[in-house]
C-alpha positions as CSV (number, residue, x, y, z in Angstrom):
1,X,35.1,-50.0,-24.0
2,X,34.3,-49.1,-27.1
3,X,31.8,-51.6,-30.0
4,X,32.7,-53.0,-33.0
5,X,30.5,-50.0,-34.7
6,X,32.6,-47.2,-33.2
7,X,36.1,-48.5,-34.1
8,X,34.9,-49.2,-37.7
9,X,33.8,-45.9,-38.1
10,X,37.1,-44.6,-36.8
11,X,39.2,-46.5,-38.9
12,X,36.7,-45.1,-41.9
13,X,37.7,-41.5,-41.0
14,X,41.1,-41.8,-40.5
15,X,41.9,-43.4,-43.8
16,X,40.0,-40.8,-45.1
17,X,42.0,-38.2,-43.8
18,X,44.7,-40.5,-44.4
19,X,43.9,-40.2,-48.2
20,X,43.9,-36.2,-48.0
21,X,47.4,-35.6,-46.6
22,X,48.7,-38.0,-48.7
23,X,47.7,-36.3,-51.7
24,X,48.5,-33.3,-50.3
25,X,52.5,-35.2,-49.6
26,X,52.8,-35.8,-53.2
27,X,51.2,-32.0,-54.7
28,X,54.0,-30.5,-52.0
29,X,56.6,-33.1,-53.3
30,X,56.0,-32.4,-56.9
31,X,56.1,-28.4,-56.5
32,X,58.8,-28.6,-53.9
33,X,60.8,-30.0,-56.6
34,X,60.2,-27.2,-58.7
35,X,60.4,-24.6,-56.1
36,X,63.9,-26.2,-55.3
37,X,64.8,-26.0,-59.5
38,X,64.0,-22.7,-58.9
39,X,65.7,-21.1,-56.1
40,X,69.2,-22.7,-57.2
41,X,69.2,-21.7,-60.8
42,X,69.0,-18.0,-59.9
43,X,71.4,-18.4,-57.2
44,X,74.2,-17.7,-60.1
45,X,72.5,-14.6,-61.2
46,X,72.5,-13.3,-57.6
47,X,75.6,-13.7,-57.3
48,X,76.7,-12.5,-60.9
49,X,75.3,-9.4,-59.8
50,X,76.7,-9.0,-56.6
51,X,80.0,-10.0,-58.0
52,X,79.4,-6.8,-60.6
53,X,79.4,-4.7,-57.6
54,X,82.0,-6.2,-55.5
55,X,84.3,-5.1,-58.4
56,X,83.3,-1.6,-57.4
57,X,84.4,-2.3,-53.4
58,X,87.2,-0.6,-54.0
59,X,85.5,2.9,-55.1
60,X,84.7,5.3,-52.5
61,X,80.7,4.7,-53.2
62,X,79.8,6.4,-49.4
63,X,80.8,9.6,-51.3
64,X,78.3,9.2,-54.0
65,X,75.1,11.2,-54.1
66,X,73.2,7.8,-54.1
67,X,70.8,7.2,-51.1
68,X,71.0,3.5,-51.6
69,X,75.2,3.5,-50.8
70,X,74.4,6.1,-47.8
71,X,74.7,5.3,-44.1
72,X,72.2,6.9,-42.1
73,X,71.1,7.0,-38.6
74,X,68.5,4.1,-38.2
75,X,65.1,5.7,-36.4
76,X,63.0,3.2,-38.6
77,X,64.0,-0.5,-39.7
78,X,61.8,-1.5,-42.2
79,X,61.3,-5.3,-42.7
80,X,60.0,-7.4,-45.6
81,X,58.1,-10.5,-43.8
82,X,58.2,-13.4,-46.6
83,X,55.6,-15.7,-45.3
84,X,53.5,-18.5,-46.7
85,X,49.7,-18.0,-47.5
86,X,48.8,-20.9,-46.6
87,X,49.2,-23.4,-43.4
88,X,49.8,-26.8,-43.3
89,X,53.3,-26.2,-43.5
90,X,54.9,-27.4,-39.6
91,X,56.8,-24.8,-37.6
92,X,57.9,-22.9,-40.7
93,X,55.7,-19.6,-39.7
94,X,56.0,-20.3,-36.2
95,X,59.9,-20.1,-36.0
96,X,59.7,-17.0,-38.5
97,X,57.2,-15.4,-36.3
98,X,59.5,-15.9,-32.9
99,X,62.2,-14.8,-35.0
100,X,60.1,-11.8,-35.7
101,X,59.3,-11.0,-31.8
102,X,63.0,-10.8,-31.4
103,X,63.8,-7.7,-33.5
104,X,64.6,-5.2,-32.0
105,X,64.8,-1.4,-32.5
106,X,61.7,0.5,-34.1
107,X,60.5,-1.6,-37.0
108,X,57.5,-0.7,-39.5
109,X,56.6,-3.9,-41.9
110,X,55.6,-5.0,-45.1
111,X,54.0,-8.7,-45.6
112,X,54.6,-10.1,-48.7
113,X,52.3,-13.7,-48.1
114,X,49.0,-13.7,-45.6
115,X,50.3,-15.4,-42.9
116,X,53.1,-12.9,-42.1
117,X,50.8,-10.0,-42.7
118,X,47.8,-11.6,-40.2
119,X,50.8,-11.8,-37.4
120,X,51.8,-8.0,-37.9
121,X,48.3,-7.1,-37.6
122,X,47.5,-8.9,-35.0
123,X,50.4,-8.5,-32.7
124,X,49.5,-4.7,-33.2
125,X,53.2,-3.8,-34.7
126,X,53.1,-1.5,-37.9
127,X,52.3,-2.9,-41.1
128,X,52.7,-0.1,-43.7
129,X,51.5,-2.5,-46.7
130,X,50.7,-6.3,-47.6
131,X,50.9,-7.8,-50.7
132,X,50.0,-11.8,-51.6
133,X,52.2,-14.7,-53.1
134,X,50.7,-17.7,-55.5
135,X,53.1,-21.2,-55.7
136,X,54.2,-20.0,-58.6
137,X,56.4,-16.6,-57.0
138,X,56.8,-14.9,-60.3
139,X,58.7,-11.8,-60.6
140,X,55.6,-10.0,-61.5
141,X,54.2,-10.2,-58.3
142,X,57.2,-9.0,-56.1
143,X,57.8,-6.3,-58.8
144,X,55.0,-3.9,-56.9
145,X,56.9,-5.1,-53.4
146,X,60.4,-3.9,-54.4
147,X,58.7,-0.7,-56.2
148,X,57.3,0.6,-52.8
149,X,60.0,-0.3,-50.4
150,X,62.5,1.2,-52.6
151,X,59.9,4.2,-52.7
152,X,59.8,4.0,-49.0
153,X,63.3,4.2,-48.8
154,X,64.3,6.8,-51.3
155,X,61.4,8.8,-49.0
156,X,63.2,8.5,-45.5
157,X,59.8,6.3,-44.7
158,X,62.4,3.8,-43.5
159,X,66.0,3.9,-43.0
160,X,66.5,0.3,-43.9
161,X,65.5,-2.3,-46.0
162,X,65.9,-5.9,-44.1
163,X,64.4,-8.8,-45.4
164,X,63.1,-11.6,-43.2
165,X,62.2,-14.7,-44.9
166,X,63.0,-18.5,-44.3
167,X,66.7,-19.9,-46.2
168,X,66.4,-23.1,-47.4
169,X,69.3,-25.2,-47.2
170,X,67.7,-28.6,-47.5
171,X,64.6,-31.0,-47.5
172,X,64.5,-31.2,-43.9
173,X,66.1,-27.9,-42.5
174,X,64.9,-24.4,-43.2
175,X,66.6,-21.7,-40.7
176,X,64.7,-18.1,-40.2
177,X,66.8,-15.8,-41.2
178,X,67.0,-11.4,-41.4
179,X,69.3,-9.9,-44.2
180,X,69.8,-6.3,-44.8
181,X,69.6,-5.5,-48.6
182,X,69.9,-1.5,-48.1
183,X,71.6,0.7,-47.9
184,X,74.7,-1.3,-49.1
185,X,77.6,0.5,-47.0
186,X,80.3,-2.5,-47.2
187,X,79.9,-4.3,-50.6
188,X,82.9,-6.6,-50.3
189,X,81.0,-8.3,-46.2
190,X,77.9,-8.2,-48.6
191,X,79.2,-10.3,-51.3
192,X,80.9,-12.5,-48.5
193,X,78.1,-13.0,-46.7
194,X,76.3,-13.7,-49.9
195,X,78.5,-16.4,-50.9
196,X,78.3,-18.1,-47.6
197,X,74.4,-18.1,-48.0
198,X,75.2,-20.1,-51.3
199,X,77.7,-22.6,-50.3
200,X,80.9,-20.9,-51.7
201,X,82.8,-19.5,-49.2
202,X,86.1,-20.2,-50.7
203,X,85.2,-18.8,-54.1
204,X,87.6,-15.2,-54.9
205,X,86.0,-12.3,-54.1
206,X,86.7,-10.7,-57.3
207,X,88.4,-7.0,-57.4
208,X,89.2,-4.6,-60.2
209,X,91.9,-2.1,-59.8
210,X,91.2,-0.2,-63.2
211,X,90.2,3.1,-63.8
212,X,86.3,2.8,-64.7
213,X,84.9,5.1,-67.1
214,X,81.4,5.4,-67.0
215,X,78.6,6.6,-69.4
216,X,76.2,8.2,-69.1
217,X,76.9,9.3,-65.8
218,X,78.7,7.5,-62.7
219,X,75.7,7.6,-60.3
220,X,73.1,6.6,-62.6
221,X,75.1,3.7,-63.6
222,X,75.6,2.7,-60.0
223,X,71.6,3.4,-58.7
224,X,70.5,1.3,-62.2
225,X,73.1,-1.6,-60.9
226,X,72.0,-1.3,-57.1
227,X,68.5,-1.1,-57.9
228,X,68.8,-4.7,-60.4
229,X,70.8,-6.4,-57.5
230,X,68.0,-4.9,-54.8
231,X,65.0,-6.5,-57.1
232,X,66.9,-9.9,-58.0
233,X,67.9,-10.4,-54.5
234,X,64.2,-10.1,-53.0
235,X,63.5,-12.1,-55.6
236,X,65.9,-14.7,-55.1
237,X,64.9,-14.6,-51.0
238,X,61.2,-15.4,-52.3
239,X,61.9,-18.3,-54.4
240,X,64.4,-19.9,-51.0
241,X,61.2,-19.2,-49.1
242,X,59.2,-20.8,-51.4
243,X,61.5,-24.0,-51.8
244,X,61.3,-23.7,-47.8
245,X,57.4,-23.5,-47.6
246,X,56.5,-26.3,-50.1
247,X,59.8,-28.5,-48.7
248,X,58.5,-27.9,-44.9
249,X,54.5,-28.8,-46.0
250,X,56.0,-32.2,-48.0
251,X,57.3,-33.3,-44.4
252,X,54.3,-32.4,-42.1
253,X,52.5,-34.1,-44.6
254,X,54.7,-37.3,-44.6
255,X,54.7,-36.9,-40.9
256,X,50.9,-36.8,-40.8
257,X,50.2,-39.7,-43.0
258,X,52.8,-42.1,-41.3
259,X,50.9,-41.0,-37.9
260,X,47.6,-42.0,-39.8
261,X,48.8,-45.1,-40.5
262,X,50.1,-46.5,-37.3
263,X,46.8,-44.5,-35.7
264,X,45.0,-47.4,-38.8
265,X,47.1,-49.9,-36.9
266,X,46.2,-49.6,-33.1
267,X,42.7,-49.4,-34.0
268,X,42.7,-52.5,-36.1
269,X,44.3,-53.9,-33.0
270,X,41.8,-52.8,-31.0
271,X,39.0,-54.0,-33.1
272,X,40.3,-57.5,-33.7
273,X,40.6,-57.6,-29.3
274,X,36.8,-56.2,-29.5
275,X,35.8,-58.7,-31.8
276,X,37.3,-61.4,-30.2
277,X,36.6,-60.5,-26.8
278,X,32.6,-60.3,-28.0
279,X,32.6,-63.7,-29.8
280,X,34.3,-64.9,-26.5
281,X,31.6,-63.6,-24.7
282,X,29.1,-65.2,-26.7
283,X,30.7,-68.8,-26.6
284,X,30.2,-68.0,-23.0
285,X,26.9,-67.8,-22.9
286,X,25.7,-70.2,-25.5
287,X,27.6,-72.4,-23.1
288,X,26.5,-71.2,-19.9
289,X,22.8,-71.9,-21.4
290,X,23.8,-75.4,-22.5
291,X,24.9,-76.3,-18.7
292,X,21.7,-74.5,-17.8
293,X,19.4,-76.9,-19.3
């Protein structure tokens, strides 16, 4: 059994750690909150975008010397793993990293975040490039991403551009989840699908009938419009994951000061049975010498 000295000191450590992840529950808290802000004011945007393109559904785009409205046979997939740089978050890398194991077909990726990149690397799959990702997730930093895998795209590198990150659809659930982004070969189960992802399923998919005029020219219109709707949407995936990471970290932080306490609690227990078990013991003997004598 362990003394009076031991338990103390135990108690000591655990409130200390006790302290840490509570401060670390309210930092997550606080920038979840922001994160959250976030990711559902550009959700609009998004889909103001996509809605700009679902009005074209109706033109034959497949015939379009654009590579980014082009079917093509898939010998590469290339995946965008959004990932957290930091840990401390519960199962939110682990369930996107079995959701990684799971793809299938030829795949070559690009981390945007440490942790996603350390798992490519180290379960020896093909990482062509990694990039990093503050709190903050400011379009300046996934400016460079978009630039290369559209780059990578345009270059036959890849035939795809899929985008794995973690959709947040509340505090407490956060769902991996893959999305292809290019090439965009049915706009109007795009916008669909997109609408879904943001809680309107029942919204009009809008169409427009009228003869479109375009200047300068028709495809440079279109590649400017797809390539806008390709960066806002891997932006938009980076601020759900985000909302996701920090949402995720405020729980296993919860989860691990609640577990401090009531760890506080059974050793307080056990030091008040210690204590009294040892003052016991010494009434014992003080009496026992009493008799003695």
């Amino acid at each position: 059994m362990a003394n009076t000295r031991d338990i103390r000191r135990r108690i000591k450590s655990v409130k200390n750690t006790m302290q840490i992840t509570k401060a670390m529950q309210m930092v997550a808290a606080s920038k979840m909150k922001k994160a959250q802000d976030f990711a559902l004011s550009g959700r609009p945007y998004a889909l103001l975008l996509a809605d700009i393109l679902g009005s074209l559904g109706g033109m034959d785009l497949t015939n379009a010397d654009l590579p980014f409205f082009q079917r093509r046979e898939v010998k590469n997939r290339g995946i965008l793993v959004i990932s957290s740089d930091k840990g401390l978050c519960g199962a939110l890398n682990s369930n996107l990293f079995r959701h990684l194991t799971k793809l299938e077909g030829d795949c070559k990726f690009v981390g945007l975040g440490k942790r996603g990149a350390q798992f490519v690397s180290r379960t020896k799959r093909e990482l062509l490039a990694d990039f990093p990702l503050s709190d903050n997730a400011r379009f300046i930093e996934v400016r460079p991403v978009v630039e290369f895998l559209l780059k990578a795209f345009i270059d036959k590198e890849i035939d795809t551009v899929e985008v794995l990150y973690t959709n947040f659809i509340n505090t407490l659930a956060q769902e991996p989840e893959v999305i292809q982004l290019l090439p965009v070969v049915d706009i109007s189960t795009m916008l669909k699908t997109l609408r879904e992802r943001f809680g309107q399923q029942d919204s009009e998919i809008p169409t427009d009938g009228r003869e479109i005029h375009f200047e300068p020219v028709r495809e440079k219109i279109l590649a400017d419009l797809a390539t806008l709707y390709f960066k806002q949407e891997v932006y938009q995936l980076v601020l759900e994951s985000k909302a996701s990471e920090h949402s995720a970290r405020m729980v296993a932080m919860k989860g691990a000061t609640d577990n401090a306490k009531g760890l506080i609690d059974d050793l307080t227990l056990e030091y008040n049975r210690v204590r009294q078990a040892s003052i016991t013991q010494e009434i014992l003997e003080i009496s026992a010498a009493a008799f003695a004598k």
